[in-house]
C-alpha positions as CSV (number, residue, x, y, z in Angstrom):
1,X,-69.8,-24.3,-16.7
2,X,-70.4,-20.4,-17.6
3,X,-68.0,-19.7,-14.5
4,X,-65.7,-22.1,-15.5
5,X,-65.3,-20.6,-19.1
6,X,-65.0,-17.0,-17.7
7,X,-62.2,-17.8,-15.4
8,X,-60.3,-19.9,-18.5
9,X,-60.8,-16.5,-20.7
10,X,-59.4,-14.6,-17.7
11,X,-56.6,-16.9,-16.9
12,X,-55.8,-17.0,-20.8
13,X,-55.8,-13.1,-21.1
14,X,-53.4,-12.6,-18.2
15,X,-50.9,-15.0,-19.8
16,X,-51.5,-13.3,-23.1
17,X,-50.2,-9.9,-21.4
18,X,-47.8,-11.9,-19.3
19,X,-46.4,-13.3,-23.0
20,X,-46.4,-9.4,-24.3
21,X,-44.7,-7.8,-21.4
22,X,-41.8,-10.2,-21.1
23,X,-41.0,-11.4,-24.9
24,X,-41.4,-8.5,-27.1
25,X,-38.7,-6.5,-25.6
26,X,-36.9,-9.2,-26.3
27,X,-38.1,-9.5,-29.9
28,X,-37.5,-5.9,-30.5
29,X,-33.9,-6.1,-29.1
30,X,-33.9,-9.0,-31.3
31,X,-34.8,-7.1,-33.8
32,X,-33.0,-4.2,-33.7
33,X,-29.8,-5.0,-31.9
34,X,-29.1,-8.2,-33.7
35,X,-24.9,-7.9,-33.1
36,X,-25.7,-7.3,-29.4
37,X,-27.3,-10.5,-29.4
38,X,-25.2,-12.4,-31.0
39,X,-22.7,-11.5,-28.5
40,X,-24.5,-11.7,-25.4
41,X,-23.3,-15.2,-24.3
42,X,-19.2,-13.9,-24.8
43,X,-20.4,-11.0,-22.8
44,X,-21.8,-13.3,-20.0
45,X,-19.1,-15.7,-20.6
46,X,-16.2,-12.7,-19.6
47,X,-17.9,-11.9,-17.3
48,X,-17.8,-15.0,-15.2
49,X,-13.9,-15.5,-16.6
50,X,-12.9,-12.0,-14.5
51,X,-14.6,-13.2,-11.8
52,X,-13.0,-16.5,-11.6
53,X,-9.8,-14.3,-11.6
54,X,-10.2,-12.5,-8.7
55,X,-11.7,-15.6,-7.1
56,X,-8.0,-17.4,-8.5
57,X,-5.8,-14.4,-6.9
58,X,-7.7,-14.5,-3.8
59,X,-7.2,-18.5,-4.0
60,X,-3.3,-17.1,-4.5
61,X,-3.0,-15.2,-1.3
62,X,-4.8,-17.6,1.2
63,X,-2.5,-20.7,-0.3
64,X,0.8,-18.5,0.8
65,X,3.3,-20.3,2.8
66,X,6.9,-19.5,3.8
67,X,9.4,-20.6,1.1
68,X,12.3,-18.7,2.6
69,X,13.4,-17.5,6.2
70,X,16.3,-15.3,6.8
71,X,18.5,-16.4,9.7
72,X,18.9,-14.4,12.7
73,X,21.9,-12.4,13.6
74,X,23.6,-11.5,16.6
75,X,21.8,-8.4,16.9
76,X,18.2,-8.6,16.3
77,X,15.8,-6.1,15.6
78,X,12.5,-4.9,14.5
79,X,12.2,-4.6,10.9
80,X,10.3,-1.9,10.2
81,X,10.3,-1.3,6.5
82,X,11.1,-3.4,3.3
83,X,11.4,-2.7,0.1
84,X,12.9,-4.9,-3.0
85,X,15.3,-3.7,-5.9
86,X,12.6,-2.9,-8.9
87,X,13.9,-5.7,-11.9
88,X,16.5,-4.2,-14.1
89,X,15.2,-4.9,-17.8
90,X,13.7,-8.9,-18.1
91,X,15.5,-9.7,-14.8
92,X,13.3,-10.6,-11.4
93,X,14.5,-8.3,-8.7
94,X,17.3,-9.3,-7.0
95,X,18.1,-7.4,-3.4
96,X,15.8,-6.6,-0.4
97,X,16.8,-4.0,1.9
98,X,15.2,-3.8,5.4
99,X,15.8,-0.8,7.9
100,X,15.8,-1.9,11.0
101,X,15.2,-0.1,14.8
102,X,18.8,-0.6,15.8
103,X,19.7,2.2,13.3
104,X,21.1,-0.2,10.5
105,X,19.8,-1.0,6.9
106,X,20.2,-4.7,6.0
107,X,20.7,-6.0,2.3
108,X,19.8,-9.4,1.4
109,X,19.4,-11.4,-1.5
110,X,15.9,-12.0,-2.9
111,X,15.8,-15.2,-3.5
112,X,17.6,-17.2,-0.9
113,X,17.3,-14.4,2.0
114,X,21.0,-14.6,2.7
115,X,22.4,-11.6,4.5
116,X,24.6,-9.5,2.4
117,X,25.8,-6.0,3.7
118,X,24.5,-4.0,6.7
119,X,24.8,0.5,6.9
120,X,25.0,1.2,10.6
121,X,26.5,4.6,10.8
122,X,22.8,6.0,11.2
123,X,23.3,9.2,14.0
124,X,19.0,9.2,14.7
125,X,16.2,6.6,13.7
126,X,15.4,5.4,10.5
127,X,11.9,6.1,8.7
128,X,11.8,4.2,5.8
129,X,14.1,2.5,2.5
130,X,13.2,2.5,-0.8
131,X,15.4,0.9,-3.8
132,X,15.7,3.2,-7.2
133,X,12.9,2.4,-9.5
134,X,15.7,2.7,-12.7
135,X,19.1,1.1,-11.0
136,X,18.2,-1.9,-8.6
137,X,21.8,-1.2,-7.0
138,X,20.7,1.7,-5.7
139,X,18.7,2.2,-2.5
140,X,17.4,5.2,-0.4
141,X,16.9,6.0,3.1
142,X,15.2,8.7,5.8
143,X,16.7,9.5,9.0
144,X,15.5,11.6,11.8
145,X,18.8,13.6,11.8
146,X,17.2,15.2,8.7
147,X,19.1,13.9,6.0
148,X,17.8,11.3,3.5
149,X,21.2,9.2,2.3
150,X,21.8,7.8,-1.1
151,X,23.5,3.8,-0.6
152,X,25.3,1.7,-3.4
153,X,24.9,-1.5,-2.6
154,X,27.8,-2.4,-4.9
155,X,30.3,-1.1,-3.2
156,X,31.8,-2.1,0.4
157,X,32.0,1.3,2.2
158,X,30.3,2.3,4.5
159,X,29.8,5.7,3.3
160,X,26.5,7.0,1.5
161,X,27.1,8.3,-2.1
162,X,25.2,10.6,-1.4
163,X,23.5,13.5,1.1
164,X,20.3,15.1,1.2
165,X,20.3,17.8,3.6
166,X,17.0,19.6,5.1
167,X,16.8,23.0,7.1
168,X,18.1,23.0,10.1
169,X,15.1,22.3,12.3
170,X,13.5,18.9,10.1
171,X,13.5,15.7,11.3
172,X,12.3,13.5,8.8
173,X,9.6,10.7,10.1
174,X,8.7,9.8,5.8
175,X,9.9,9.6,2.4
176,X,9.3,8.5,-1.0
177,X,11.2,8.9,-5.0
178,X,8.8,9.4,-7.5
179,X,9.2,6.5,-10.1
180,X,11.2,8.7,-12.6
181,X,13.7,8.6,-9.8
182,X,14.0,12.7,-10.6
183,X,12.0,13.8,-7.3
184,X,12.8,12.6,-3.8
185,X,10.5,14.0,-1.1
186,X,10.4,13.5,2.6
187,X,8.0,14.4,5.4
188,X,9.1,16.1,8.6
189,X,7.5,16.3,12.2
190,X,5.8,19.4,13.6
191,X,8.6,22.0,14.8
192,X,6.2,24.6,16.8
193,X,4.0,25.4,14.5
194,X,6.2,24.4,11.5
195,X,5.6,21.1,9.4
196,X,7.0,20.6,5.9
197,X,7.5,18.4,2.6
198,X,10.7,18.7,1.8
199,X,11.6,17.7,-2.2
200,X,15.1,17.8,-3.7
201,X,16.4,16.7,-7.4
202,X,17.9,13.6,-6.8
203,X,19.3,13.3,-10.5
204,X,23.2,12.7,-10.0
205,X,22.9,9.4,-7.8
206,X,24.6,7.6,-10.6
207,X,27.6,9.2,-11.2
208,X,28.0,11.3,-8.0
209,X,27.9,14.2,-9.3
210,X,27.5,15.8,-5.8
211,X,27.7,14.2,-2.6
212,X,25.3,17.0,-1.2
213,X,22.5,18.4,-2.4
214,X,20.1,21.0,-1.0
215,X,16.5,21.3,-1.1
216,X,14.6,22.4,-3.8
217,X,11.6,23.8,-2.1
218,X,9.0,23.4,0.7
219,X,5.5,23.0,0.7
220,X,4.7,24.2,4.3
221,X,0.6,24.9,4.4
222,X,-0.9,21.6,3.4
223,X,-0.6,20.3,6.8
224,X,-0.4,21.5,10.6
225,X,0.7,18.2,12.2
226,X,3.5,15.2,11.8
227,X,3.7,14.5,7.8
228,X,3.6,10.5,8.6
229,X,3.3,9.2,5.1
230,X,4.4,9.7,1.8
231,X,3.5,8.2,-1.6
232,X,4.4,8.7,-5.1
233,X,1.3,7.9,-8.1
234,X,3.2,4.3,-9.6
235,X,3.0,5.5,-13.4
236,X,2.6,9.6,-13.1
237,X,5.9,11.2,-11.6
238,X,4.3,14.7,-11.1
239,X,1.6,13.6,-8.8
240,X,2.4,12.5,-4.6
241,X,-0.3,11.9,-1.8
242,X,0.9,12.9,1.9
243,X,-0.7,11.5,5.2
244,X,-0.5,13.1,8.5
245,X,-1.7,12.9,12.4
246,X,-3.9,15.8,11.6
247,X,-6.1,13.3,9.5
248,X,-5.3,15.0,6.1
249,X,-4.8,13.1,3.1
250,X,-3.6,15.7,0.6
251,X,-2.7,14.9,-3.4
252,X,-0.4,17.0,-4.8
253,X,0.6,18.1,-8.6
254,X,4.0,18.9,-8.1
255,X,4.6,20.4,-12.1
256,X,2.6,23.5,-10.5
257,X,3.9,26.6,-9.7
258,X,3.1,26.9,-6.3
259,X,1.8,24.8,-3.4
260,X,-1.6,26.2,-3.1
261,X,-2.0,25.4,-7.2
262,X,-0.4,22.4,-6.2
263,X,-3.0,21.1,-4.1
264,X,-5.6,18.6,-6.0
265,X,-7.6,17.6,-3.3
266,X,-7.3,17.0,1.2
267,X,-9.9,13.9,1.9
268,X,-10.2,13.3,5.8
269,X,-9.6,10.3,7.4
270,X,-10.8,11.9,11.0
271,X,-7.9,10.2,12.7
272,X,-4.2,10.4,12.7
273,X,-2.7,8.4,9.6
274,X,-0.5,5.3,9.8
275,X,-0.4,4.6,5.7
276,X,-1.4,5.6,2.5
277,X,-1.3,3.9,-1.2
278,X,-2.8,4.5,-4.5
279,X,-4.9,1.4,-6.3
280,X,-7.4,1.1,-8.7
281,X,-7.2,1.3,-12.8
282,X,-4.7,3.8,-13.8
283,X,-4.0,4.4,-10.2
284,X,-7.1,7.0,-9.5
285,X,-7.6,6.0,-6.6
286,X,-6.3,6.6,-2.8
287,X,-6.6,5.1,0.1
288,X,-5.4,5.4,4.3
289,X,-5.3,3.6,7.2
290,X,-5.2,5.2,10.7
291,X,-2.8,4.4,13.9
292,X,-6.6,3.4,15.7
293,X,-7.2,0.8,13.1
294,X,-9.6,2.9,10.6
295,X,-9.8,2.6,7.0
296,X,-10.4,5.1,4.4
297,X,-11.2,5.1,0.5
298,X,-11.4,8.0,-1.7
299,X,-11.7,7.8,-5.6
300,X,-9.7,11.2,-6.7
301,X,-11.4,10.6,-10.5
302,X,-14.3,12.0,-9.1
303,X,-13.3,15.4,-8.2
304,X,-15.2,18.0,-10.2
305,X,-18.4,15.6,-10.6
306,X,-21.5,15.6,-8.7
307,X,-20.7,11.7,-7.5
308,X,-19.1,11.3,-4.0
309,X,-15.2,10.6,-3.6
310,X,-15.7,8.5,-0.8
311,X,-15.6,4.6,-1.8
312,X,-15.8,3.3,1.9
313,X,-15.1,4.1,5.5
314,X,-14.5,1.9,8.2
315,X,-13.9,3.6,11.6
316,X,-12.6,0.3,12.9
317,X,-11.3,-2.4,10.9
318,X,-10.9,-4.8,14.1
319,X,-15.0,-4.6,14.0
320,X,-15.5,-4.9,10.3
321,X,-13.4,-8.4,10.0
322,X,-13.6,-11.4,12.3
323,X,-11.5,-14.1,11.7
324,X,-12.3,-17.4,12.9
325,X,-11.5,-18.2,16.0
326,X,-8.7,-15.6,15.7
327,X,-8.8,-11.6,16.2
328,X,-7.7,-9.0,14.4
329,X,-5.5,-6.4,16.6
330,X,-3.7,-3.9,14.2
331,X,-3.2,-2.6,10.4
332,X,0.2,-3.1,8.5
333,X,-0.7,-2.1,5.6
334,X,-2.8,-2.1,2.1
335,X,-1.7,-4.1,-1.9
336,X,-3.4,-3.1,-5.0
337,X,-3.1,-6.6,-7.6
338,X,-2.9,-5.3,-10.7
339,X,-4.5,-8.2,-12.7
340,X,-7.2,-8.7,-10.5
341,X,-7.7,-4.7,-10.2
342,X,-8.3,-5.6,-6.0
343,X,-7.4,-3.8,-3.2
344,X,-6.2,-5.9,0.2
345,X,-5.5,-4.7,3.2
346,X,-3.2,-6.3,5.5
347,X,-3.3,-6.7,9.3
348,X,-1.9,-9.1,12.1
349,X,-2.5,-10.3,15.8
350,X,0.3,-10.2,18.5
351,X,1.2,-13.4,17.8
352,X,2.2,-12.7,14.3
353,X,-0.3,-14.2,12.4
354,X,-1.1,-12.2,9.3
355,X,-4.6,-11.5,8.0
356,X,-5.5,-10.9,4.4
357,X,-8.5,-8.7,3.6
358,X,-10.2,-7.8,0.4
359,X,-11.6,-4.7,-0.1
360,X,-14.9,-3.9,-2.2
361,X,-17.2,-0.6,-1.8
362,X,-19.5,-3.0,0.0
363,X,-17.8,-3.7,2.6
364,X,-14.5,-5.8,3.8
365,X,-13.9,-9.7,3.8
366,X,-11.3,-12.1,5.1
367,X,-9.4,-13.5,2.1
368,X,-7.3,-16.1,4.5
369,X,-4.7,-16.2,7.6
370,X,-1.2,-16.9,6.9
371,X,0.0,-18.7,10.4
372,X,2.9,-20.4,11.9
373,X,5.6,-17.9,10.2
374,X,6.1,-15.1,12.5
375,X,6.1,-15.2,16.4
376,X,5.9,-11.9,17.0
377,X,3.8,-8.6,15.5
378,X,5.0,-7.7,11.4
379,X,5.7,-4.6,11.0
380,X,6.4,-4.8,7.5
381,X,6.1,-6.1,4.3
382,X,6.5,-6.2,0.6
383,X,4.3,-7.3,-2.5
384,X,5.8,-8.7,-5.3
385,X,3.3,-9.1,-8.1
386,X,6.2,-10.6,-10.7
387,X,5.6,-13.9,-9.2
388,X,3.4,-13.1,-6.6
389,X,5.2,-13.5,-3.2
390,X,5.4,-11.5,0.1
391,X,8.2,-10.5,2.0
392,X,7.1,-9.9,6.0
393,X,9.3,-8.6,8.7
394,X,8.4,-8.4,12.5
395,X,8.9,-7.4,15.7
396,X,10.8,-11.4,16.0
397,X,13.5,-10.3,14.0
398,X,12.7,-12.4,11.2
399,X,12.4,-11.9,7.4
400,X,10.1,-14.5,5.7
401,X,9.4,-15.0,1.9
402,X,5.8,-16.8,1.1
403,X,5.4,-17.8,-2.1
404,X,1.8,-19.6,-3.0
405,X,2.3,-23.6,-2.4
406,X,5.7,-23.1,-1.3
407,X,7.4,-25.5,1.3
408,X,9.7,-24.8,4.4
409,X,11.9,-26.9,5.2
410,X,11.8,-27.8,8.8
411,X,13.5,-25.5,11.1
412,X,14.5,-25.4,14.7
413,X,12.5,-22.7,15.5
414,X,12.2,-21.5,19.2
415,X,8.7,-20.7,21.2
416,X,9.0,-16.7,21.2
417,X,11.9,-15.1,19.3
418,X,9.9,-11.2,20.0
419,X,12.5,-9.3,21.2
420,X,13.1,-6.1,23.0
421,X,12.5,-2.6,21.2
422,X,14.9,0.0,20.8
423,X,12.7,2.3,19.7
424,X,9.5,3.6,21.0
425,X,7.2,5.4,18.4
426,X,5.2,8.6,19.4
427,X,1.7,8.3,18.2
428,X,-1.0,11.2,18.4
429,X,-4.1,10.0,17.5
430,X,-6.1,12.9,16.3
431,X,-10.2,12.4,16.4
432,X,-11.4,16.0,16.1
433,X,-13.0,16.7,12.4
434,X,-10.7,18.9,10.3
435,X,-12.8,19.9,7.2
436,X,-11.0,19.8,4.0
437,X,-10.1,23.0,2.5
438,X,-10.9,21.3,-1.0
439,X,-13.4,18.7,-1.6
């Protein structure tokens, strides 16, 4: 009995403490943070509501399915680059402009993907197309003959608006307008030992003030390799990142005086890069892929703390992800969704299947596989977070709109429609470690 009554005294004690230890925090935060809570179930409750609206977008992106397909013309070609006209005012967009590896830059209309115009008097290849961010009439685009042309999409001729001339020696692989549509920049390959940006003030597009305009300046010492990407912050118009096959990924503050003032911060990739985006809340952050399928992700906010830049690095994507029953073979691309503050990466198999990815500093994770579209490798594509659709172009010729829930109607659609390239990208993949002259 004696034993008995010792081990109920001992048993009651250790619940006593157990009571003390977990409750009166409790009753003390009670106590003295009465508001907190009060609120503590909204808190809990938000919480749970923003994760059911990632959970929704991702929902979003794997129910994609092709509401529109462009119809083929009678001289097919790899699409390589899309972009759409920005909305003018309350208005959706309205034009989508693809360049193409047969020298051309097709126009068609957003909505029912009906061809429009086509500019074909390109003299060397085309690196990229990008639509005005303040007149959706107005579209831009590179060319390796070192000029960057100015189109009007309005108007019948054939003729550019406008001229952007480089030196002499630039050919220009890349190129982006900042989102005042003040500064256009472009990206040249390595000349000997020579590689440059290249920015011009491309104020005067609207009224054709001059039909040629000079550069404004270079910034030469950044990089010592092909500049292979550019990208313009979406909201700040002073700020650009630049990607090259020497691994760099530099930001730049172009309202400095000079370049080396210029230069925020280089992050590494360790391989030669293939694209480059910004994402995250206000845009702090950025982000590569490389041509051997690697991803990088840097968060700039952090400069001048003691916390690491780097968000996540994945040497080889194609490892990271494994779709079911279907492999990942290459990278397109990355989308930041705004309301969902999510960064996706985009990739494809030979087949043209298209993978979606999310991205978290844990790790990556298949979102869905949109299938049956294209029949050949994308090459391309273009978000559109108005009403959430995506525009893909490929390797088959096609252009395809997918909208969430949409419905095709049935097509005649033939076994392979890849086609033969007419133009044969050089690639230098890059795997010694550069450091970075800034952290």
């Amino acid at each position: 009995i004696f034993l008995s009554l010792q081990q109920d005294v001992i048993a009651g004690f250790l619940y006593a403490i157990l009571i003390l230890v977990v409750f009166h925090p409790v009753v003390d935060l009670i106590d003295n943070f009465n508001l907190t809570y009060r609120y503590a179930p909204l808190i809990i409750i938000r919480t749970a509501f923003e994760m059911t609206a990632v959970e929704k977008i991702e929902e979003q992106l794997a129910s994609l399915s092709i509401a529109k397909r462009s119809t083929l013309l009678e001289e097919p070609a790899y699409l390589l680059d899309i972009d759409i006209s920005k909305a003018a005012q309350s208005e959706s967009s309205r034009f989508v402009a693809v360049s193409c590896s047969n020298k051309s830059i097709r126009v068609y209309n957003r909505e029912t993907l009906s061809f429009l115009r086509e500019y074909s008097n390109h003299p060397g290849i085309l690196n990229g197309v990008r639509f005005a961010h303040t007149c959706d009439s107005t579209v831009f685009s590179a060319c390796s003959d070192g000029t960057v042309k100015c189109w009007d999409i309005r108007l019948s001729t054939q003729k550019a608006v406008q001229v952007f001339h480089g030196y002499p020696s630039n050919v220009f692989i890349s190129f982006d307008i900042n989102c005042s549509d003040i500064i256009l920049c472009a990206g040249t390959e390595k000349v000997e030992k020579d590689t440059f940006l290249v920015f011009w003030d491309a104020r005067g597009t609207a009224n054709c003030a001059s039909t040629s305009k000079e550069p404004l300046g270079v910034y030469s010492e950044s990089h010592n390799d092909d500049i292979t990407k550019i990208c313009f912050h979406p909201i700040k118009p002073n700020l650009v990142v630049s990607g090259s096959t020497d691994g760099l990924v530099n930001v730049f503050d172009i309202n400095k005086e000079n370049e080396d003032d210029a230069l925020i911060s280089t992050c590494n990739s360790d391989s030669s890069v293939s694209f480059i985006g910004w994402s995250g809340k206000d845009y702090e952050q950025v982000y590569c892929m490389t041509h051997d399928e690697g991803f990088c992700w840097w968060d700039i906010a952090q400069l001048g703390t003691e916390d690491p830049i780097t968000l996540l690095h994945v040497v080889d994507v194609r490892e990271a992800v494994h779709p079911e029953n279907n492999s990942l073979h290459y990278l397109v691309g990355g989308l930041y969704h705004e309301k969902a503050d999510k960064l996706f990466l985009i990739g494809g198999t030979s087949r043209g299947n298209i993978h979606l990815v999310s991205c978290s500093t844990d790790g990556l994770s298949l979102v869905g596989t949109l299938c049956r579209g294209h029949s050949a490798p994308v090459r391309s594509f273009c978000w559109n977070l108005t009403d959430e659709s995506l525009l893909t172009g490929g390797e088959d010729a096609q252009l395809l709109l997918w909208k969430p829930g949409a419905a095709e109607r049935a097509l005649a659609k033939k076994a392979s429609m890849k086609i033969a390239s007419s133009v044969q990208k050089r690639v230098r993949v890059h795997k010694s470690s550069l450091k970075s002259r800034k952290r």
